[in-house]
C-alpha positions in Angstrom: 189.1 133.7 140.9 191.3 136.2 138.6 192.1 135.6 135.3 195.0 134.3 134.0 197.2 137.0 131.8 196.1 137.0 128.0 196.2 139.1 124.8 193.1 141.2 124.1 192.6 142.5 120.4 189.5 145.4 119.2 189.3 145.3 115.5 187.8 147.9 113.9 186.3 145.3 110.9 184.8 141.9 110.5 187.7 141.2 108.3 190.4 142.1 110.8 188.7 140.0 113.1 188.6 137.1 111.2 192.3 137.7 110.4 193.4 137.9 114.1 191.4 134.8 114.8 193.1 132.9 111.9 196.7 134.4 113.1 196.6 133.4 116.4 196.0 129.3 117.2 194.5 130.1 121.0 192.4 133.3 120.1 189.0 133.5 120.8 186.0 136.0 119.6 184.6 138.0 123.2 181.1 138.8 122.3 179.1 139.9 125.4 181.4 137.3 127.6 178.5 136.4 129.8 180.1 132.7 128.9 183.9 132.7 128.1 184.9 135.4 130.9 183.5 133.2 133.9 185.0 129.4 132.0 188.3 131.2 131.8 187.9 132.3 135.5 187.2 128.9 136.3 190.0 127.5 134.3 188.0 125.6 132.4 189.0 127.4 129.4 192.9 129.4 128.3 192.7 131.5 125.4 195.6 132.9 124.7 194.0 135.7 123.0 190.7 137.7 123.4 189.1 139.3 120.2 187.0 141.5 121.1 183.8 142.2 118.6 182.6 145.1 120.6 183.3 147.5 117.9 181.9 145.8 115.0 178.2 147.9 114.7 177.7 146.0 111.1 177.1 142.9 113.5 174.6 144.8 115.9 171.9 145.1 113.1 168.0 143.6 112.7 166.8 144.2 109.5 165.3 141.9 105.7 167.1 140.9 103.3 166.5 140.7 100.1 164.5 137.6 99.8 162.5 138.5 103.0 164.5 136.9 106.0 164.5 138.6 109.4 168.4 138.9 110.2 170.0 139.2 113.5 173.0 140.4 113.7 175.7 137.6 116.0 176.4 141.0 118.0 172.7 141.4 118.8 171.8 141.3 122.4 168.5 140.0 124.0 167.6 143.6 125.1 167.9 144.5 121.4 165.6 141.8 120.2 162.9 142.5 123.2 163.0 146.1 121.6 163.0 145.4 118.0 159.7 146.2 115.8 161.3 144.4 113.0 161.1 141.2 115.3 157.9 142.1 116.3 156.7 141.7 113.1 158.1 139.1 111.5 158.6 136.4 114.7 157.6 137.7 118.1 158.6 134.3 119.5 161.9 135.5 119.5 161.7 138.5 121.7 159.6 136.9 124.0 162.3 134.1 124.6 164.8 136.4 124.9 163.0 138.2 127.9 162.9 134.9 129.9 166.5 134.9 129.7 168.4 135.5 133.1 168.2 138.7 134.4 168.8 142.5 133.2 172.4 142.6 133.4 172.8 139.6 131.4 170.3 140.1 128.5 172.0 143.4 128.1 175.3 142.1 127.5 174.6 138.5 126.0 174.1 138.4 122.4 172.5 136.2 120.0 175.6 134.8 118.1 177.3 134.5 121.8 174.4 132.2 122.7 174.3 130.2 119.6 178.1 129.6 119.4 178.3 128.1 123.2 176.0 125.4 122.1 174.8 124.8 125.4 172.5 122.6 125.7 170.5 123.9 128.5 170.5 127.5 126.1 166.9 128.8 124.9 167.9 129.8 121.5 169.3 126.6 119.6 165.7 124.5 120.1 163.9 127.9 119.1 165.9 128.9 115.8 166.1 125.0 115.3 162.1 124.8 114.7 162.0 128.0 113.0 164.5 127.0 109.8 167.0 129.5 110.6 170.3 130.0 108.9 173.7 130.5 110.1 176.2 133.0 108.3 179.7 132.1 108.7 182.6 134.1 107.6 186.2 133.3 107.5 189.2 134.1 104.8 187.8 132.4 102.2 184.6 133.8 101.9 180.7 133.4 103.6 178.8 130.1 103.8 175.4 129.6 105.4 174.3 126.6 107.2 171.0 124.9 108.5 170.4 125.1 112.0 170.5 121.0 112.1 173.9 121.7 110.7 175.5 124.4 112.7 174.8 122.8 116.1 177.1 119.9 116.2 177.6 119.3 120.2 177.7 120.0 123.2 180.1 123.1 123.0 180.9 122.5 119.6 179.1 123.9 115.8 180.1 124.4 112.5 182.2 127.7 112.9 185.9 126.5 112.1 189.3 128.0 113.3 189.6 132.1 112.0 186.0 131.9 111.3 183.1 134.1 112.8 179.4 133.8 112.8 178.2 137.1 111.3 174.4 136.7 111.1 170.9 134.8 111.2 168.6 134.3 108.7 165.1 133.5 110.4 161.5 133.3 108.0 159.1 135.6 108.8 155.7 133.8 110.1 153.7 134.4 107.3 150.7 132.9 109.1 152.6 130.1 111.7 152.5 129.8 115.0 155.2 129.6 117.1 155.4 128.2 121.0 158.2 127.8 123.9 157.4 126.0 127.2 160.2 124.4 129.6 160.7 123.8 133.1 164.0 126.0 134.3 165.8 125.8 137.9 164.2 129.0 139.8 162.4 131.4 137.4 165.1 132.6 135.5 167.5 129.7 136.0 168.9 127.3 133.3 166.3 124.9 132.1 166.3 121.5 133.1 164.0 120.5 129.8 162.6 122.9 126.8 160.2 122.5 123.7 160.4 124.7 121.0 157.6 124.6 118.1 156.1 125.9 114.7 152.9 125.0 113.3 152.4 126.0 109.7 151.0 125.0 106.5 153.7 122.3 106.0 152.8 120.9 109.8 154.9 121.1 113.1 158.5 121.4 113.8 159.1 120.5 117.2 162.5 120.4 118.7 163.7 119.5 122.5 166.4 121.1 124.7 168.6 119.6 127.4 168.3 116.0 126.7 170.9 115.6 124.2 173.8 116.9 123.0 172.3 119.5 120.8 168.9 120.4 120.0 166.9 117.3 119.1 163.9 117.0 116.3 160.7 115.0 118.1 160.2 113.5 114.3 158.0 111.3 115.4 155.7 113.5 117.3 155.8 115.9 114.1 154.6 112.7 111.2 151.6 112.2 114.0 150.4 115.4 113.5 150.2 115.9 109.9 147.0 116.3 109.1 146.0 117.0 112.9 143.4 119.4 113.7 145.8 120.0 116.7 143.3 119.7 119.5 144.2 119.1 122.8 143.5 115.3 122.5 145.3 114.5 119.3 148.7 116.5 120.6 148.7 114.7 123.6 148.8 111.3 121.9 151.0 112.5 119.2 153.5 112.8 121.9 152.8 109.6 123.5 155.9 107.8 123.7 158.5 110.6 123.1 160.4 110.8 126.3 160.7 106.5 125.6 162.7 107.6 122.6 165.2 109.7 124.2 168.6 109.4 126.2 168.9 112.6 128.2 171.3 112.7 130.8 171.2 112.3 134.7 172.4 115.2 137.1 171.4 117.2 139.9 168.9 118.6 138.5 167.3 116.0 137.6 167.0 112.3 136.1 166.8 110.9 132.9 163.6 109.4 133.5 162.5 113.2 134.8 163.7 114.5 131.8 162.0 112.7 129.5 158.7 112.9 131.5 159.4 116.6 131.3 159.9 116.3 127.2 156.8 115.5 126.7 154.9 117.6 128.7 156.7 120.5 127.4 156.3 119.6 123.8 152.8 119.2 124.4 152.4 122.7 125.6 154.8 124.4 123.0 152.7 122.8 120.5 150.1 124.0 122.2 151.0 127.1 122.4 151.9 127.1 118.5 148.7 125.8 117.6 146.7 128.8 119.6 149.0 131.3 117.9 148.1 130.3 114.4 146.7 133.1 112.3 142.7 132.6 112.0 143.3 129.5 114.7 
């Protein structure tokens, strides 16, 4: 289906992007439009215009920050992360998500912030920077303010960047020692998932966050105060996530039921903790 006619905008700046965004009550930021170009052919969404961040290179950075966070630019793409050493070094989890992604075509268009900002609940990214404690940067004309990950993802579709604001980075902490894990069960091998598990284990205990059975990324508390103080073998994670798909209300769809689903929760928080646990330093 073609699109429907619409105004397209290249800034040169983040600040004249922010400005067009603000100016215009239908604009929308194009990113690597793996998402918004095929909703708009499907009519599902009518911007009336398209900003397009293609030329904004301050947003296609990986680099530290002052205080030691790993930050990712919204304009990185999932090829970039694959490739980066400073990801490498400070959370390899990342890069190795981001080559499960899709295919080729995609991962070298879509982009972190792009992922992020859909809010899909079937994405690999919120669970993942969820557990990790990452930060979201959001700029608009008033100035920048940085939100928790448990704040930034509001639903389904929906986070915490306003009207004439833009997401400009993430702040992720570097391992330091953790260990990190990802397990799901997607339709086909590079299809959308149908449940994921994302988890860190580290001298504070286990953050443990599910994917696909609500309408953002949801915290397995629970599962996490059972394994404080775990030795995290095989038996005690296992019963630590006894009982967590009971707790949930995932959806029903093609794809699968809500009783699947939460049969699938636990078994893939049992092997992202799992995972985490073998990926401890000195584990």
């Amino acid at each position: 289906m073609l699109l429907r006619e619409v105004d397209y905008a290249r800034p040169a700046t983040v600040e004249e992007a922010i400005s067009l965004l603000a100016k215009y009550e239908g604009a929308r930021p194009l990113a690597g439009g793996q998402t918004i170009v095929n909703v708009m052919k499907a009519r599902v969404a009518a911007p009336d215009v398209l900003v397009d961040l293609a030329d904004l290179d301050e947003l296609r950075t990986i680099g530290f920050s002052s205080d030691g966070l790993l930050e990712i630019g919204a304009m990185v793409t999932y090829t970039q992360l694959m490739g980066s050493s400073e990801v490498e070094v400070a959370r390899p989890i990342l890069a190795e998500v981001a080559s499960t992604i899709a295919d080729v075509q995609v991962r070298n268009r879509g982009t972190v912030g792009g992922n992020v900002c859909v809010s899909d609940p079937t994405n690999h990214l919120p669970p993942l920077l969820t557990t990790l404690g990452a930060t979201f940067t959001i700029q608009g004309g008033s100035g920048e303010r940085t939100v928790s990950a448990e704040e930034f993802f509001i639903g389904v579709y929906v986070t915490a960047v306003g009207e004439g604001e833009l997401l400009t980075k993430i702040g992720v902490p570097p391992s330091s020692g953790s260990g990190d894990g990802f397990a799901g069960v997607t339709i086909g091998k590079h299809g959308t998932y149908i449940v994921n598990a994302a988890a860190t284990i580290s001298g504070d205990g286990a953050r443990i966050a599910l994917g696909c059975v609500g309408a953002t990324p949801v915290r397995a508390t629970a599962m996490e105060e059972r394994l404080a103080g775990s030795d995290f073998s095989e038996e005690s994670i296992r019963s630590a996530a006894d009982g967590l798909g009971a707790s949930l209300d995932p959806p029903s769809d093609v794809h699968g039921s809500s009783d699947f689903r939460r049969h699938l929760a636990e078994v893939s928080a049992v092997r992202a903790v799992s995972q985490a646990a073998e990926r401890r330093t000195g584990a």
